[in-house]
C-alpha positions in Angstrom: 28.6 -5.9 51.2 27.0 -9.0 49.6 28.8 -11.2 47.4 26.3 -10.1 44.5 27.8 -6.9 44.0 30.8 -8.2 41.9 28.3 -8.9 39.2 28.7 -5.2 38.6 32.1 -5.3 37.7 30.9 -6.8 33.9 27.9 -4.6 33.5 29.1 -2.7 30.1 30.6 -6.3 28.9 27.2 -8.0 30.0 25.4 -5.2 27.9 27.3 -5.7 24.8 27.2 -9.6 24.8 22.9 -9.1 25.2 23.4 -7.0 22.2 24.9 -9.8 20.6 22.1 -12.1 21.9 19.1 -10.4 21.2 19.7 -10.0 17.9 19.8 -13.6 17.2 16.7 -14.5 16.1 15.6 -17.6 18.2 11.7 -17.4 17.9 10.1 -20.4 19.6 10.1 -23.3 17.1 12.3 -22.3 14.1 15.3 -24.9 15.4 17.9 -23.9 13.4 18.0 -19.9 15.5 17.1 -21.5 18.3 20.6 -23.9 18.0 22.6 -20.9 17.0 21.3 -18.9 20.5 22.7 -22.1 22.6 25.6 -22.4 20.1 26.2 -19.3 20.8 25.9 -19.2 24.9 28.0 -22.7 24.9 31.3 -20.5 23.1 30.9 -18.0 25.4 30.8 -20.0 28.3 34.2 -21.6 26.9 35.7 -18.5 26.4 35.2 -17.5 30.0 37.2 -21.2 30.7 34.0 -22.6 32.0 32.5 -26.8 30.4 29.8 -25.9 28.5 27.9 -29.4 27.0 24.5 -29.1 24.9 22.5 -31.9 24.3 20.4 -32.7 21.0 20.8 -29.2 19.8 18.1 -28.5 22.5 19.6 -27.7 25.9 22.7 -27.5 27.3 24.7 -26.2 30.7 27.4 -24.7 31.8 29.4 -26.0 35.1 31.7 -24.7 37.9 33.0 -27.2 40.9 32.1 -31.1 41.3 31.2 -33.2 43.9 28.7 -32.5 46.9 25.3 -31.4 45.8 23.8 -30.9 42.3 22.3 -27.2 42.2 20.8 -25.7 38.7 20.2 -22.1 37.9 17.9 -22.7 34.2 17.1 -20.0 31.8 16.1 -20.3 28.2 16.8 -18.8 24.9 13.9 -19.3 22.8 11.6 -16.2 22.8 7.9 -16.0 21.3 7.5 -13.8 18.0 8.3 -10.2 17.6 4.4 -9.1 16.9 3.0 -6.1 15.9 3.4 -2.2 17.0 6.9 -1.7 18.3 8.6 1.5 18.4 12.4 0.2 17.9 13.7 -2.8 16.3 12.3 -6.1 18.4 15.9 -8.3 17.5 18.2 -4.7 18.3 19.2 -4.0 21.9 18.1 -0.2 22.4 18.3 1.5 25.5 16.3 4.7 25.7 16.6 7.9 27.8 13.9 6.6 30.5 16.1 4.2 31.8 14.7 0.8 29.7 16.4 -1.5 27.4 14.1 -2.8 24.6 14.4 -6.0 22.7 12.4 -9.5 22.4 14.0 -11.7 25.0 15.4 -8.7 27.1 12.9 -9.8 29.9 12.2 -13.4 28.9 14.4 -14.5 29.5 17.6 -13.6 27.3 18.7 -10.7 29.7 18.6 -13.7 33.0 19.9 -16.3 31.1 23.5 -14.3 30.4 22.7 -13.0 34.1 23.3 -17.0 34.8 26.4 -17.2 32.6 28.2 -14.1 34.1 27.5 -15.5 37.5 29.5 -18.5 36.8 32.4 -16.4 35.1 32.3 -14.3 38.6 32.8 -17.2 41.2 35.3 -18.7 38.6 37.2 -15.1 38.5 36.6 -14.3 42.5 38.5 -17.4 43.4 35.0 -18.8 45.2 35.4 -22.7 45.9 32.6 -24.0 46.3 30.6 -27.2 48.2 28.6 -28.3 45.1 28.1 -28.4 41.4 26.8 -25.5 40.1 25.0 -26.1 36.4 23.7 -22.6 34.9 20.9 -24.7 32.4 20.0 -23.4 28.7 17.1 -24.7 26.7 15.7 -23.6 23.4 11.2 -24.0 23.6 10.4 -23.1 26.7 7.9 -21.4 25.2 6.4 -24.4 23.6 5.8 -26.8 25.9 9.4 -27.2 27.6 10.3 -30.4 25.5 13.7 -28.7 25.8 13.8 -30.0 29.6 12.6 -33.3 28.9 15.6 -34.2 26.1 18.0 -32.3 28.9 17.3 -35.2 31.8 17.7 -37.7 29.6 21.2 -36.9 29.3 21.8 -35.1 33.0 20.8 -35.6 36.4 17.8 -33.2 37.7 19.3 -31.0 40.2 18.5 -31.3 44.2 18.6 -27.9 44.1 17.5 -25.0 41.6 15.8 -21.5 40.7 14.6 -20.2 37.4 14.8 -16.4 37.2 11.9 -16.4 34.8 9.1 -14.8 36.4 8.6 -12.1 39.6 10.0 -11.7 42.5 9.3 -12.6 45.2 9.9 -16.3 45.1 7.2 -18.3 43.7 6.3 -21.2 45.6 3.0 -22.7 42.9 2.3 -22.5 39.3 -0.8 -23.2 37.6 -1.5 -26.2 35.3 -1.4 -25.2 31.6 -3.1 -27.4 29.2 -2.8 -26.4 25.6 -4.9 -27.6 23.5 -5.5 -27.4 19.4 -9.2 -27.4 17.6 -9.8 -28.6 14.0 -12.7 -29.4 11.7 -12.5 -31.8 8.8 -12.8 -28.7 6.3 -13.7 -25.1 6.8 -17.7 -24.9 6.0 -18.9 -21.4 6.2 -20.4 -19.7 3.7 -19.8 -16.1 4.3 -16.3 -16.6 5.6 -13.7 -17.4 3.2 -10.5 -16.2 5.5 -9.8 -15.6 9.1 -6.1 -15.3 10.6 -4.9 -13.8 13.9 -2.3 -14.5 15.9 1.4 -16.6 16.5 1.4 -18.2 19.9 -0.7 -19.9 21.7 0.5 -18.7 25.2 0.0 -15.0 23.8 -3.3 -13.2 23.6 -3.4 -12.1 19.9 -3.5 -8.2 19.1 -4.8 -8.2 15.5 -7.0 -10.1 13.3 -8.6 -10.5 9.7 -11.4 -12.1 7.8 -12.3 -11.5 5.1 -16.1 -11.7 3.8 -18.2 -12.9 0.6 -21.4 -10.6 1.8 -23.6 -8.0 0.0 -23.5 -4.5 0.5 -26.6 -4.2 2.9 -24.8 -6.6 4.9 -21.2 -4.9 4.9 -23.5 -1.5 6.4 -25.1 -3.3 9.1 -21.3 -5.0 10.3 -20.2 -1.5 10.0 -23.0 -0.2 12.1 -22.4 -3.1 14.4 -19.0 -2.2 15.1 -19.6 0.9 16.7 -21.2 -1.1 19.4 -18.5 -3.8 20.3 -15.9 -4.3 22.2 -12.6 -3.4 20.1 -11.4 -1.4 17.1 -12.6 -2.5 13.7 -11.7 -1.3 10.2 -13.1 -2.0 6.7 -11.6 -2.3 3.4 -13.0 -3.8 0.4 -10.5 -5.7 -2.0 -11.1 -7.6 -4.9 -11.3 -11.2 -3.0 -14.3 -9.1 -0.5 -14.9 -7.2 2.5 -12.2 -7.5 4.8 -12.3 -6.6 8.2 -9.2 -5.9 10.4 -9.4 -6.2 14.2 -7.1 -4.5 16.6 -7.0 -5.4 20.1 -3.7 -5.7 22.8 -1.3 -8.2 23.1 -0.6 -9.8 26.8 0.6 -13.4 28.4 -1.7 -15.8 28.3 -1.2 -16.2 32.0 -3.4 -12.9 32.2 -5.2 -12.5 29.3 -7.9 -10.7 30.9 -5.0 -7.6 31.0 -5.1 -7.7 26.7 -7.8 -7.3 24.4 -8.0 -10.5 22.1 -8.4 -9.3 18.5 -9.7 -12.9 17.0 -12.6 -13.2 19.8 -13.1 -9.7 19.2 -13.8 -9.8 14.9 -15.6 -13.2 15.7 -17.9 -11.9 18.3 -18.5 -9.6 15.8 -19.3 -11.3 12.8 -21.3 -14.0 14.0 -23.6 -11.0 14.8 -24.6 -11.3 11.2 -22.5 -13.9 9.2 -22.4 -17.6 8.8 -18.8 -18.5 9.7 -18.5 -22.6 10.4 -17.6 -24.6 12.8 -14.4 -23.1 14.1 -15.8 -19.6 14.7 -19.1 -20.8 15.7 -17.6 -23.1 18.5 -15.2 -19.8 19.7 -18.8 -17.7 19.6 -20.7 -20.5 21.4 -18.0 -21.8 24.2 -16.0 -19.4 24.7 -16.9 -15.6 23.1 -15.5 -12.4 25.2 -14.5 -14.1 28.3 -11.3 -15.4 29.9 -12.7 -17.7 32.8 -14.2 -21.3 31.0 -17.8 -20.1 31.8 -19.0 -21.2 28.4 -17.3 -24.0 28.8 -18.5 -25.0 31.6 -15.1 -25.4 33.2 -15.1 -22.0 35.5 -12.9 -22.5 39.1 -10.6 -21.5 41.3 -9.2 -22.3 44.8 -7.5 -20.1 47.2 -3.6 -21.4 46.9 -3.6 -19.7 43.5 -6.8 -18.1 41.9 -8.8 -18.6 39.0 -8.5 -20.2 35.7 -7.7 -18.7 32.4 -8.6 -19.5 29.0 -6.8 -17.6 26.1 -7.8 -18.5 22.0 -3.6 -17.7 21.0 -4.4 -18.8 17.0 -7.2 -18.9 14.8 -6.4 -20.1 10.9 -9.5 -20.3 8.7 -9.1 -20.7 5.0 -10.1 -23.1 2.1 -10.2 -26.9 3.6 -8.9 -26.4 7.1 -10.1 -24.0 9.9 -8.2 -24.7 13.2 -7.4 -22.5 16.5 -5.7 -22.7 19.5 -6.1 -22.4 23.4 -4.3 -22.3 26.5 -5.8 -22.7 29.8 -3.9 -22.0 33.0 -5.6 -24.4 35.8 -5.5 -23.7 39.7 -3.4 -26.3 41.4 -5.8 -28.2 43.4 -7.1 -28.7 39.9 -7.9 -32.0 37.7 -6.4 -31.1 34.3 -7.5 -34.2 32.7 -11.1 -33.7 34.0 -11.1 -30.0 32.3 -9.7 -31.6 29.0 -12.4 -34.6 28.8 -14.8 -31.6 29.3 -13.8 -29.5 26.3 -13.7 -32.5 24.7 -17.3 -33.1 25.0 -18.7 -29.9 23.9 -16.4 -30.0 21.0 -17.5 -33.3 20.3 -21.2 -31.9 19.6 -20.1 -29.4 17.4 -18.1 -32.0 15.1 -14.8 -30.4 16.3 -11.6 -32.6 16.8 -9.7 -32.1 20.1 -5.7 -32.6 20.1 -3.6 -32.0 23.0 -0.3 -30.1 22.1 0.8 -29.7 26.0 -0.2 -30.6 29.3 2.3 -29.3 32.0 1.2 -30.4 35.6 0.5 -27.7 38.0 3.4 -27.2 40.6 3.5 -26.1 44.3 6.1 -26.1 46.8 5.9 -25.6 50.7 7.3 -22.3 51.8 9.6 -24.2 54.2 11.5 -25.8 51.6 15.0 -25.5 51.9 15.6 -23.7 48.6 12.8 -21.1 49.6 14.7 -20.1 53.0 18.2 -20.1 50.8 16.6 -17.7 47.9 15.0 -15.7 50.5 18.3 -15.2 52.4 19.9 -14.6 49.6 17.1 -12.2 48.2 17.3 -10.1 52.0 21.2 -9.7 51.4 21.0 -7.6 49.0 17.0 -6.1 49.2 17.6 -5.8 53.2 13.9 -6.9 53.0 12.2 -10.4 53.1 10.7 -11.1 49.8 7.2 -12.2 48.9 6.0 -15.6 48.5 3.3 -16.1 45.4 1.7 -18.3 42.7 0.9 -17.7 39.5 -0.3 -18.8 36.3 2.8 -18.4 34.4 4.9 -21.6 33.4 8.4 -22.3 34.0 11.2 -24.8 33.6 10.5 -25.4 37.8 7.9 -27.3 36.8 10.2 -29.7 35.3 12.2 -30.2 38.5 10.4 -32.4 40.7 9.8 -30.4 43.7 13.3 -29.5 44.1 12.9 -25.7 42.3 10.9 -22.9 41.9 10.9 -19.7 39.5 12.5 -16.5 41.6 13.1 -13.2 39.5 14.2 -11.4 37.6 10.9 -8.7 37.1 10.4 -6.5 40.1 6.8 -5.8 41.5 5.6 -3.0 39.7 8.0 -2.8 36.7 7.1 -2.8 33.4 8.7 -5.5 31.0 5.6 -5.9 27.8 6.4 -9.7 28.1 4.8 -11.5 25.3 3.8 -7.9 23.9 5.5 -5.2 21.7 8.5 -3.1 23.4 9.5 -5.9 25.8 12.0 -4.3 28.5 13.5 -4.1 31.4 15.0 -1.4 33.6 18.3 -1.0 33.4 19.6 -0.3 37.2 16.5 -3.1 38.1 18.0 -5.9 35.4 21.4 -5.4 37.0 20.2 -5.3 40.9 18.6 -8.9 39.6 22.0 -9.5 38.7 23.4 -9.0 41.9 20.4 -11.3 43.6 21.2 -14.4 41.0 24.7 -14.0 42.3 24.2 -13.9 45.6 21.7 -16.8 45.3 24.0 -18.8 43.1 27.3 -18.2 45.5 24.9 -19.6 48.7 23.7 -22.7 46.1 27.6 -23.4 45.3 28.7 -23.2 49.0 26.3 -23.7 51.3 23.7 -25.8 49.1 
């Protein structure tokens, strides 16, 4: 028997309290939900006689032990918005008859981060004294660049040890630069165009779209007869301000955006087929249109330690006197980040389009004979009685923040569906909960072997 099981012993309190969590509100960005999520993870660590501390509103932890090694389990509480085409309530825990909770956060990464708190209140309860210092870490914009992290270590030591269960397992040993970038004209000058919005995140591939259109009647047919012929689903409706066209496509992480349909690239590969947009749209046509690799851009690579990279358009905001959009670009590790920036920067430069940089997170990629590898995949073979796998990917995590000494290990299974970033996020119930009993076993081997 591994020391993980005892996790099970809270599984229907651990189910109520994610109720409780879920439904507070903490989209990515709107500060004052996001402070009462940690507000509200900081009581309950008190309440289970653990020091909980938060910092700036931003980030805090929760501790067990002293002395010895400094060992950090991190999770955050920010999640990115609800979206569109959900068939429960995206802020109500449900659990339905196939076995799957449902909720925004349930999978990223509300459902690990209370994982992390129970784990605490279970060596705490089971007597365990332990080597180290063992910090379960909160932050609140993950999901937004991870400023979170770096207000966090201003106030408290980066830990020699640590694991964020906010990706796959196995354990993941690299992660792709992510550059996220924002484009802008002076003022929106199409002619045709007079609106186009789609989308809320930059690190999510949009699933619908709108524009709408100050056209004439033979050239509303010919978009409609266009339509049938393009990639995506298209309606038409005519209002009193013009045509407008809605675009559906399918949500999906950025990280993999080739797995989604992006509705904005969709509506504006369509209309430039026969409208004059501006600058914004044009540039999207031009640089970037239907695909996910930089091709257009002229920024197209890989390498073998961890594949290809990605472009996603997450936002695109076109109306009177502004038009703007965003991007994110997930970068192989042997990568130059700043060398792909300068070169978007050029070609936006020709087209008149101004170039900010939101976020630039530095790719990160750890040997597999670390020594926090070999103790996650001990821990991962006590209770899986099978080695696990060791990847890269082009998500992003707070491991990236940790200087080598962390990686991201859990809490999705090979296989198992979770809709992160998409409607009817979830997780399976029996999986979450055998997660459970890995972060435990994990964080026991942290707090006494370390």
């Amino acid at each position: 028997m591994s020391f993980g099981e005892k996790i099970l012993d809270y599984k229907e309190e651990i189910i109520a309290d994610l109720s409780e969590l879920i439904a507070i509100q903490s989209v990515s960005g709107i500060q004052d939900s996001c402070k009462e999520a940690l507000d509200w993870m900081m009581r309950k660590a008190i309440d289970f006689g653990l020091k909980a501390e938060s910092f700036d509103n931003v980030a805090g932890h929760v501790e067990l032990g002293e002395g010895g090694k400094l060992c950090g389990v991190l999770a955050h509480l920010d999640v990115v918005p609800e979206g569109n085409n959900w068939d429960s309530l995206p802020f109500e825990l449900s659990v339905g008859d196939n076995g799957y909770m449902y909720g925004r956060g349930v999978a990223d990464d509300k459902g690990a981060a209370l994982i992390n708190l129970y784990c605490l209140r279970a060596l705490k309860e089971n007597g365990v004294i332990g080597k180290n210092t063992l910090r379960a870490i909160f932050g609140t914009s993950e999901e937004r660049g991870m400023e979170d992290m770096d207000t966090y270590f201003k106030y408290a030591d980066v830990p020699d040890m640590s694991f964020t269960p906010d990706s796959s397992y196995g354990i993941c040993k690299g992660e792709k630069g992510i550059i996220q970038l924002e484009l802008y004209a002076d003022t929106h000058d199409g002619t045709t165009l007079t609106q186009l919005h789609s989308g809320k995140a930059v690190n999510a591939v949009p699933d619908t779209a709108y524009a709408l259109l100050d056209c004439t009647e033979n050239e509303d047919h010919q978009l409609a007869r266009l339509a049938d012929a393009k990639n995506g689903s298209f309606e038409f409706y005519y209002t009193i301000d013009g045509l407008m066209v809605l675009s559906r496509g399918k949500a999906a992480h950025a990280s993999e955006p080739d797995t989604g349909l992006n509705a904005a690239t969709a509506l504006i590969d369509l209309l430039t087929s026969n409208s004059t947009l501006g600058s914004i749209p044009s540039f999207i046509s031009h640089y970037i249109g239907l695909d996910t690799d930089g091709v257009m851009l002229g920024i197209k690579q890989r390498d073998k330690e961890s594949g290809p990279l990605t472009v996603n358009v997450g936002t695109v905001h076109i109306d009177d006197g502004y038009a703007t959009c965003t991007m994110d670009i997930r970068y192989p590790v042997t990568a130059d980040g700043e060398k792909i920036i300068d070169a978007i920067r050029r070609q936006a430069e020709m087209e008149n389009i101004h170039v900010k940089v939101l976020s630039h997170l530095e790719p990160l990629y750890l040997d597999e004979s670390s020594d926090i590898i070999k103790l996650l995949s001990e821990s991962y073979e006590s209770v899986m009685g099978e080695k696990p796998s060791i990847y890269t990917t082009g998500g992003g995590t707070y491991a990236r923040k940790l200087g080598g000494n962390g990686v991201a290990f859990g809490p999705i299974f090979e296989g198992e569906v979770s809709n992160i970033h998409n409607a009817n996020e979830c997780m399976n119930v029996d999986l979450f909960f055998k997660h459970a009993q890995i972060c435990l076993e994990s964080m026991y081997n942290l707090y006494t072997k370390g």
